[in-house]
VOGU-3710 file (C-alpha; in Angstrom, 3 decimals, decimal comma):
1> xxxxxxxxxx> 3,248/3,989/-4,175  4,688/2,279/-0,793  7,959/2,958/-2,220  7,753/6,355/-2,885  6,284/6,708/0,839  8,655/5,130/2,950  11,753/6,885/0,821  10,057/9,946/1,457  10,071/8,970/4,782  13,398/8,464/4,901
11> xxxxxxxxxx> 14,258/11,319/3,062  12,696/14,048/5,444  14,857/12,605/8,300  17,903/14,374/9,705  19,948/11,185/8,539  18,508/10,857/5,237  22,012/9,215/3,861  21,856/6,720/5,845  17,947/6,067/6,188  17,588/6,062/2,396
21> xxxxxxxxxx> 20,266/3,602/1,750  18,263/1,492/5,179  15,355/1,910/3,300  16,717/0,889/-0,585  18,078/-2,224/1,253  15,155/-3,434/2,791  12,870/-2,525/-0,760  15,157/-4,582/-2,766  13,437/-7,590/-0,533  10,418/-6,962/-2,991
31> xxxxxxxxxx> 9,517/-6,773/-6,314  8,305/-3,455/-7,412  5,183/-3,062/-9,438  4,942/-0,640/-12,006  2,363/1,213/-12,340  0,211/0,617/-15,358  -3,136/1,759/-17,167  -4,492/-1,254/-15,809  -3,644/-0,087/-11,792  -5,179/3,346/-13,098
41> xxxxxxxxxx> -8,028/2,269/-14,195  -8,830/-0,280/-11,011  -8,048/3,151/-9,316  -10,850/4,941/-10,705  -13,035/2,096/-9,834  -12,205/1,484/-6,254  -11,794/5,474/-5,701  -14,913/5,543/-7,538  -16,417/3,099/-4,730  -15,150/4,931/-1,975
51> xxxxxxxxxx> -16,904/8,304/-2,952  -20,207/6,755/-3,416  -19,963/4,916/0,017  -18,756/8,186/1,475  -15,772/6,757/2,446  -12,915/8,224/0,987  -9,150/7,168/2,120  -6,139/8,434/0,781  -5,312/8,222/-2,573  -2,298/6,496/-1,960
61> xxxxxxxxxx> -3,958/3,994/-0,052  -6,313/3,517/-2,773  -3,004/2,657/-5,414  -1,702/1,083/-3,256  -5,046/-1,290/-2,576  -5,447/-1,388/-6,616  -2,135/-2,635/-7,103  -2,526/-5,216/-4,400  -5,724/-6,254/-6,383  -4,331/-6,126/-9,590
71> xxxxxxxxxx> -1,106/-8,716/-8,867  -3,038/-10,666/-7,100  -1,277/-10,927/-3,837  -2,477/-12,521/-0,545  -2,029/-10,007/2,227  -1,862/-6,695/2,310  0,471/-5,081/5,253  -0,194/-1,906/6,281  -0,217/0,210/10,223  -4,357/1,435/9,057
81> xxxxxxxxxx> -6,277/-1,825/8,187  -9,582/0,109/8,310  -8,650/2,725/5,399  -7,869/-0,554/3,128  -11,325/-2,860/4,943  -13,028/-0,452/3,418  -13,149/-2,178/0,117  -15,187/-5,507/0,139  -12,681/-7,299/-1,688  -9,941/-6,745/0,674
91> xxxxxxxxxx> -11,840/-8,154/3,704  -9,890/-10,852/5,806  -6,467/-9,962/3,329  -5,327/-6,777/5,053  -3,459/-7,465/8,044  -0,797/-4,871/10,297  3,202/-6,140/10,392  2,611/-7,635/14,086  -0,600/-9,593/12,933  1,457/-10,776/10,060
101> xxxx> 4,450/-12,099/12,402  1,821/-13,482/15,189  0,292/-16,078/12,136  3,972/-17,548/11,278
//
């Protein structure tokens, strides 16, 4: 889902050539997770959550928090750190890029 967000991104620029091929560049950096039943299913449950706390976010956000879960990683970067605190299990993991760059 962060993928497809930032190339979209980059793709609704003026300079899309060259912003894409930016963009590709700095994605190949990572390893992409596919998207699996799994994911979809940890979806339901966390969008699931978020309804019934009446505290909806995106449903990006809310792959993109799944798949975070799911692969077990150990911080989650993202510019909206409240959408993603939202979910108890993300608490103290979710952190924006200049956070990130103060702790190294």
């Amino acid at each position: 889902m962060s993928v497809s967000e930032i190339l979209t991104g980059s793709y609704l620029r003026k300079d899309y050539n060259i912003a894409v091929r930016k963009a590709e560049r700095v994605l190949s950096q990572f390893r992409w997770v596919p998207q699996r039943g799994e994911v979809a299913k940890l979806v339901a449950e966390l969008n699931a959550y978020l309804i019934s706390k009446r505290q909806p976010i995106e449903f990006q956000d809310v792959v993109i928090a799944a798949s975070f879960l799911f692969e077990c990683c150990d911080v989650l970067l993202t510019e909206n750190k409240e959408h993603f605190e939202r979910l108890p299990n993300l608490k103290g993991k979710v952190m924006t890029p200049k956070e990130f760059c103060e702790t190294k």
